[in-house]
N, C-alpha and C positions, 0 to 999 in steps of 0.2 A: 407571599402567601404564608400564613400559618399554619404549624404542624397541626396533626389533626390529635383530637383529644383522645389520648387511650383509652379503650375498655367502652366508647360507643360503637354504634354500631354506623359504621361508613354513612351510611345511605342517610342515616338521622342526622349525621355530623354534616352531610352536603347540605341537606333542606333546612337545616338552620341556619347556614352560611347564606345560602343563596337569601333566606328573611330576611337578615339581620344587613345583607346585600343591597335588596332593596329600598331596606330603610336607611341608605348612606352611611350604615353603621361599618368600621369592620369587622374582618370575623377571627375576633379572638377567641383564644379556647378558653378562659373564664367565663364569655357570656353563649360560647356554645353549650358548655356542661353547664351550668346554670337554668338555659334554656331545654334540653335535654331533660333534666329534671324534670320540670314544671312541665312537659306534655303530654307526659302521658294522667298526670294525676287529674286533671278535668279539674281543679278546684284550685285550694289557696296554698301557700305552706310559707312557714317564718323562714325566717334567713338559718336559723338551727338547723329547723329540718331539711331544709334543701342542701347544706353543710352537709349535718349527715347524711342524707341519699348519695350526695357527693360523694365523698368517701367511700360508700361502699358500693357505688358501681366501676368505678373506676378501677384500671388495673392493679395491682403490686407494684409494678415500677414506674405507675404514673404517678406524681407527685402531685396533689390533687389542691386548688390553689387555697388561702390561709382564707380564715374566716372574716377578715378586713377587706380583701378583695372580694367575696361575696357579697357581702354588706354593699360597698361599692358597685360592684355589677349592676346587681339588683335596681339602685339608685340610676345608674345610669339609663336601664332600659324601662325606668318607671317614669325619666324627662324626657327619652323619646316614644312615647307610648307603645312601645313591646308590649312592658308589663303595667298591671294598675294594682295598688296598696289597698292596700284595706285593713284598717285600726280597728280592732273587737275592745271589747270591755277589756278592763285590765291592761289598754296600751299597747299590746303585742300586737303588731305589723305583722301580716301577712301578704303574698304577691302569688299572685294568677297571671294568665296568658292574658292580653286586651285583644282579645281576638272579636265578637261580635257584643255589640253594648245588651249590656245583663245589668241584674241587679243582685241581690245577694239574699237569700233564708239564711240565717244564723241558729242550729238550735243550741238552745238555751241552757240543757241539759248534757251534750258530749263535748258542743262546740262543734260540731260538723256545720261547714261550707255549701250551701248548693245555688248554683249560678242560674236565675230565672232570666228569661230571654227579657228584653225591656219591650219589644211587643205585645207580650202577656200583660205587663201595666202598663201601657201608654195609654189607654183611654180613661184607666181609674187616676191617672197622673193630671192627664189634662183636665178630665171631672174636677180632682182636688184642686188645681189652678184657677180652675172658671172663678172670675170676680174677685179675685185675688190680684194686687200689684206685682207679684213677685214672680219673677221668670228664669225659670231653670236655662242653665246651660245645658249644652249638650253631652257635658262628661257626667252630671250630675245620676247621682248615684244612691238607691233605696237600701236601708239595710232593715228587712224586716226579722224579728224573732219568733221564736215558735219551735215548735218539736219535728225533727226528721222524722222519717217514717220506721227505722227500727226505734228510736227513741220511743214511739210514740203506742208503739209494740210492747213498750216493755214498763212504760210509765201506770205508776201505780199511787197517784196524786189524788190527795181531796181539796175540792175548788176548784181552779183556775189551773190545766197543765200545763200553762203556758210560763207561769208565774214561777220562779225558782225560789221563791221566797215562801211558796206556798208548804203545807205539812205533807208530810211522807208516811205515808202507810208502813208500819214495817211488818215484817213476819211475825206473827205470834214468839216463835223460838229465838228469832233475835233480841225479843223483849228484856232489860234490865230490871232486875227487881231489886 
């Protein structure tokens, strides 16, 4: 048995053990704090920022593991489906729980993550498929764009809000003359 990872909380550090348990995985404290991480955020996060969470949940005299073995973690519990990746514009890899098959909102504007259940589209999926040779897998995975709901709060776009390439209203006072 593995020491347990300082600075969690007991009861978090079991139920990830006992996951990681069941998945024939063992329970290292790289892929417990890793995992600890990532559940309570409900969304994505890159290999930096779960670094950084890292580090600063962790105790003072935990030594919190280097940023090679996260990378690695991460890698490891994304071949056994723990976790699944997801590549945004610009190539940054992010990682989520594979907990119930979702698909992904991107917006376009903050870059916020939000994990739509895939029974919400599975009939607009199979519609898109009808007459079509082309047959999805079952990992197969939507990433749509568009604006969150504070984004969209606060968007102050002429045309398209969806477009980031579209013109930006700005303030009268912010005007350059």
């Amino acid at each position: 048995m593995t020491s347990k990872p300082s600075g969690l909380d007991p009861a978090v550090t079991e139920r990830i053990g006992e996951l990681l348990r069941a998945r024939g995985l063992r329970r290292m404290p790289s892929r417990i704090q890793v995992l600890a991480v990532l559940e309570p955020v409900n969304g994505h996060l890159s290999v930096a920022e779960i670094y950084q969470r890292l580090t600063a949940c962790l105790s003072a005299d935990t030594q919190p593991p280097d940023l090679a073995t996260v990378y690695r973690t991460v890698t490891t519990l994304v071949d056994q489906g723990v976790l699944h990746a997801l590549t945004l514009d610009g190539g940054v890899t992010t990682y989520g729980l594979a907990t119930a098959p979702h698909h992904h909102a991107v917006c376009t504007q903050c870059g916020a993550i939000i994990e739509v259940p895939a029974r919400q589209l599975s009939s607009a999926l199979e519609h898109a498929m009808a007459g079509s040779s082309f047959a999805l897998s079952e990992r197969a995975g939507l990433t749509l764009r568009g604006l969150c709901p504070a984004c969209q709060d606060n968007v102050q776009d002429f045309g398209d809000a969806t477009d980031p390439r579209s013109p930006r209203r700005r303030d009268p006072a912010q005007r350059r003359r």
